[in-house]
C-alpha positions as CSV (number, residue, x, y, z in Angstrom):
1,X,-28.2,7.9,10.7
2,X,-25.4,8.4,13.5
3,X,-21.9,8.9,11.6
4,X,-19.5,6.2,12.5
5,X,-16.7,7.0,14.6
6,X,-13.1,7.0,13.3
7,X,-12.5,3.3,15.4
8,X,-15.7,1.8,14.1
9,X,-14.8,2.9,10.7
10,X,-11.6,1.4,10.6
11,X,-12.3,-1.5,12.1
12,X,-15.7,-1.9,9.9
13,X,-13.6,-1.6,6.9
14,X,-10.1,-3.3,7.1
15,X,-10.6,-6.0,9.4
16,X,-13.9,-7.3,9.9
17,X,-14.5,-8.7,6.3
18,X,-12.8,-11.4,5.5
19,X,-12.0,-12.9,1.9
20,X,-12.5,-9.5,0.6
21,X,-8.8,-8.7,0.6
22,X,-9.2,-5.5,2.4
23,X,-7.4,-7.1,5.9
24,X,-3.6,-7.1,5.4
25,X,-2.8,-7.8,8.9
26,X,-0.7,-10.5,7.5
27,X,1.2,-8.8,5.1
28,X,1.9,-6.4,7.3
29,X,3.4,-8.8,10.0
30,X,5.1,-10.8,7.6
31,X,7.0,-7.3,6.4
32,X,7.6,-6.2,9.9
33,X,9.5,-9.7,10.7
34,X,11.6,-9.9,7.8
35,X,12.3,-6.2,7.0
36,X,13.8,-3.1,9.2
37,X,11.3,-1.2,8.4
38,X,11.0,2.3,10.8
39,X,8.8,4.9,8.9
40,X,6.2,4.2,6.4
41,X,4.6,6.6,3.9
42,X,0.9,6.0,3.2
43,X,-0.7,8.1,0.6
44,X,-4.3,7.9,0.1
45,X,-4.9,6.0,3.1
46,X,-8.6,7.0,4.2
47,X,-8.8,5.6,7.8
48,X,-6.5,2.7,7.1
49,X,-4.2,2.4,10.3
50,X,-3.5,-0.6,9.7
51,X,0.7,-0.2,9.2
52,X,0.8,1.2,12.6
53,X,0.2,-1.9,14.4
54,X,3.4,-3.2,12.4
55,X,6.0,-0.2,12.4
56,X,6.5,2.3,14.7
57,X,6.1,5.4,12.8
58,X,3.6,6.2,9.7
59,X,3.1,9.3,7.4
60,X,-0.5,9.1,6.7
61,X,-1.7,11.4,3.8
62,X,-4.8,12.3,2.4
63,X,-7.0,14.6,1.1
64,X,-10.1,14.0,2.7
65,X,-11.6,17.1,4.9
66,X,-11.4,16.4,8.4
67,X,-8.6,13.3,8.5
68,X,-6.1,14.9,10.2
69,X,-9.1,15.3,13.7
70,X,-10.0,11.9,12.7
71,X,-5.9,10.3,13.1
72,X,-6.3,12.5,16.5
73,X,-9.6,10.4,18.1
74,X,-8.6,9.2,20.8
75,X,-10.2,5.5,20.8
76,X,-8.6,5.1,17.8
77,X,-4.8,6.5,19.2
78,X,-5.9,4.0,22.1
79,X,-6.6,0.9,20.1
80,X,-3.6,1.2,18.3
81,X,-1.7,1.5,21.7
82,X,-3.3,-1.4,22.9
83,X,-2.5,-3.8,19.9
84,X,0.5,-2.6,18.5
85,X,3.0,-5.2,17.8
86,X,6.4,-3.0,18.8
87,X,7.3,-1.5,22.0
88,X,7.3,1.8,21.8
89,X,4.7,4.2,21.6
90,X,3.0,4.6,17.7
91,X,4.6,7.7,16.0
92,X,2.2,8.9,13.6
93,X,1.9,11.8,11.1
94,X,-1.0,12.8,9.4
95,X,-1.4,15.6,6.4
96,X,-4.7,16.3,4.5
97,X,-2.8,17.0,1.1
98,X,-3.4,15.6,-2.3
99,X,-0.4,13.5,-2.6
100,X,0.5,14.1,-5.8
101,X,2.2,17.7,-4.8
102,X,2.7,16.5,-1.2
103,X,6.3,17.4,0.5
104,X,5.8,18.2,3.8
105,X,8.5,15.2,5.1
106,X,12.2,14.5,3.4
107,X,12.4,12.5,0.3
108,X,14.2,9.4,0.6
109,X,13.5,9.3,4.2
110,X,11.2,6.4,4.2
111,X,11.7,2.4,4.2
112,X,8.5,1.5,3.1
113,X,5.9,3.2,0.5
114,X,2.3,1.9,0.5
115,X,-0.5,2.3,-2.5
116,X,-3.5,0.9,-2.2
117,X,-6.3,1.8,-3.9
118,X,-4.9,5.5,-5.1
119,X,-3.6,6.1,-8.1
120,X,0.1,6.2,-9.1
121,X,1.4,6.9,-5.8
122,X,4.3,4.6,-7.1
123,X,5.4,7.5,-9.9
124,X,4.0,10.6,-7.6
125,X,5.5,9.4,-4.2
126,X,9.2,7.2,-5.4
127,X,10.7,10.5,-4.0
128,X,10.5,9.7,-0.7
129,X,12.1,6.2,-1.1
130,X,16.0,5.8,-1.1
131,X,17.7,3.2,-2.6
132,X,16.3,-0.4,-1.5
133,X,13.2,1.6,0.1
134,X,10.2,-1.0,-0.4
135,X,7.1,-0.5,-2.5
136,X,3.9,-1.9,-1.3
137,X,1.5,-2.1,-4.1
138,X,-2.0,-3.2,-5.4
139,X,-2.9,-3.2,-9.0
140,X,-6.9,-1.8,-8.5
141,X,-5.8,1.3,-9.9
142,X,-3.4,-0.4,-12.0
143,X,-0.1,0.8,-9.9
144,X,1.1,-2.7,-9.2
145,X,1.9,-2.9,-13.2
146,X,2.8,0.5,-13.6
147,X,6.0,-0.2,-11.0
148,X,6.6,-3.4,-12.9
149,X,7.2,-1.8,-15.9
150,X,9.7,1.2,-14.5
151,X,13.0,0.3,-14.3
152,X,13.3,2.4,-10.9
153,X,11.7,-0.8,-9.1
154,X,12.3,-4.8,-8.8
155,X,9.6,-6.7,-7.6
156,X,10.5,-9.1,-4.9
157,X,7.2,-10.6,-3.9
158,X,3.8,-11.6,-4.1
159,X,1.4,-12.4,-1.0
160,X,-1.0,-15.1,-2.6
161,X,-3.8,-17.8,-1.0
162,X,-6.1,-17.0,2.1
163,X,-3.4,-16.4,4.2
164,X,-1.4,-14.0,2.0
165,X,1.5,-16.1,2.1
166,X,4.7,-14.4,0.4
167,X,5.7,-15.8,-2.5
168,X,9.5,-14.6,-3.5
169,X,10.3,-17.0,-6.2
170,X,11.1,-14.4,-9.1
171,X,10.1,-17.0,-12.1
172,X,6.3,-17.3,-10.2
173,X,6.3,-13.2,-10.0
174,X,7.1,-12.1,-13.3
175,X,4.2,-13.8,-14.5
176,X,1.9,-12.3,-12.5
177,X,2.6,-9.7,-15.0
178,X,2.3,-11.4,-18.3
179,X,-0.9,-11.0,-20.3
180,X,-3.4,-13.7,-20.9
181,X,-1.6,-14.0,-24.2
182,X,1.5,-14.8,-22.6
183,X,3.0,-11.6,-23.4
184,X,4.8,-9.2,-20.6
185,X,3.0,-6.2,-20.0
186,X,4.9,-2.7,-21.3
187,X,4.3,0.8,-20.3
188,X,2.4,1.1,-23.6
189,X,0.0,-1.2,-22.3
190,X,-0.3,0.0,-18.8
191,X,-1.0,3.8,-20.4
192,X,-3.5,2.6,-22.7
193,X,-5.5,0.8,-19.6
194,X,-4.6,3.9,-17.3
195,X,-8.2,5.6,-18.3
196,X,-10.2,2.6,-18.2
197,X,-11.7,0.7,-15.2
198,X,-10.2,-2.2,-14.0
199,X,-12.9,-4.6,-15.5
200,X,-12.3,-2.8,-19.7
201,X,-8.7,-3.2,-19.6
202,X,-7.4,-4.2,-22.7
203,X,-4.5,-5.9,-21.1
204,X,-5.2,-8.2,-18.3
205,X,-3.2,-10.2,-16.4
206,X,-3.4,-13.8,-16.8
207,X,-3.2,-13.9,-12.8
208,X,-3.4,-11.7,-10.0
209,X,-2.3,-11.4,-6.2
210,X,-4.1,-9.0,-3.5
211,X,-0.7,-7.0,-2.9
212,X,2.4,-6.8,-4.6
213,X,6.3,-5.8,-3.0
214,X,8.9,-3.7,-4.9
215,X,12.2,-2.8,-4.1
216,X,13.6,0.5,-5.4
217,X,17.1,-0.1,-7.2
């Protein structure tokens, strides 16, 4: 079977299958209109290039063999060009590193931190966030709750519904975070899950977005 190529991959995977809550186009739009966001760092990102369509410079990082040729394919750099929503030309960085011991850029020297789908990137990577840098997060690997519970971050928002409409109010995200019990999730709670799939936690949530925001205080 012929491999796919970088382009068809992406596109394959993050934004032709809708209701799955893979596409974030919208999330990402809806950050790059109300935030000043200039560099984002990715880790774990696969062949999601989906934040450079939004922001004009990503860190992509990953330790996949062969990412960094597959960032460099040139129908991909092309498409990116073509539907870019910024001016400028897309800036973007790409490291095949595991994460966790990655520091190949400055720390605090990015607005936005993405984890989706990787781990803890929000313990391994808050390095690289100053003060009021932003945290997007999904809770798949459970990182969503792990930010909620360190005091380091403050979540801001929620994109809920089809349409992955932002939802700020703070009494409507805090419970997003409460168990089915009605009790708020600790780091006790979150460690205990942390071995377990997703599906045997012990602690679930009574409900649950796609994709979380944090802001670093």
């Amino acid at each position: 079977m012929r491999q796919k190529t970088p382009l068809v991959a992406f596109i394959s995977n993050y934004t032709n299958n809708p209701g799955c809550g893979r596409d974030l186009r919208p999330v990402f739009q809806q950050l790059s209109r109300r935030f000043q966001i200039q560099r984002a760092l990715y880790p774990g990102s696969w062949l999601d290039v989906t934040p450079s369509l939004f922001f004009p410079e990503v860190c992509y990082v990953d330790s996949l063999s062969g990412i960094v040729d597959s960032f460099a394919d040139p129908d991909l750099r092309r498409h990116l060009n073509d539907n870019k929503h910024y001016p400028d030309a897309p800036t973007i960085h790409c490291y095949q590193h595991d994460y966790r011991t990655f520091n190949a850029e400055p720390e605090a020297s990015f607005d936005l931190l993405i984890s989706l789908n990787a781990g803890f990137i929000s313990q391994a990577c808050e390095r690289f966030l100053p003060p009021e840098g932003l945290l997007l997060v999904n809770d798949e690997h459970y990182d969503a709750r792990r930010a909620f519970v360190d005091p380091d971050y403050i979540i801001i928002a929620a994109f809920t519904g089809e349409n992955l409409r932002m939802e700020t109010s703070q009494a409507e995200l805090t419970s997003f975070f409460h168990t089915t019990k009605g009790t708020p999730l600790t780091l006790e709670m979150v460690d205990s899950d942390a071995p377990r799939s997703p599906s045997r936690a012990r602690f679930k949530p009574a409900k649950t977005a796609p994709v979380y925001l944090f802001r670093k205080q």
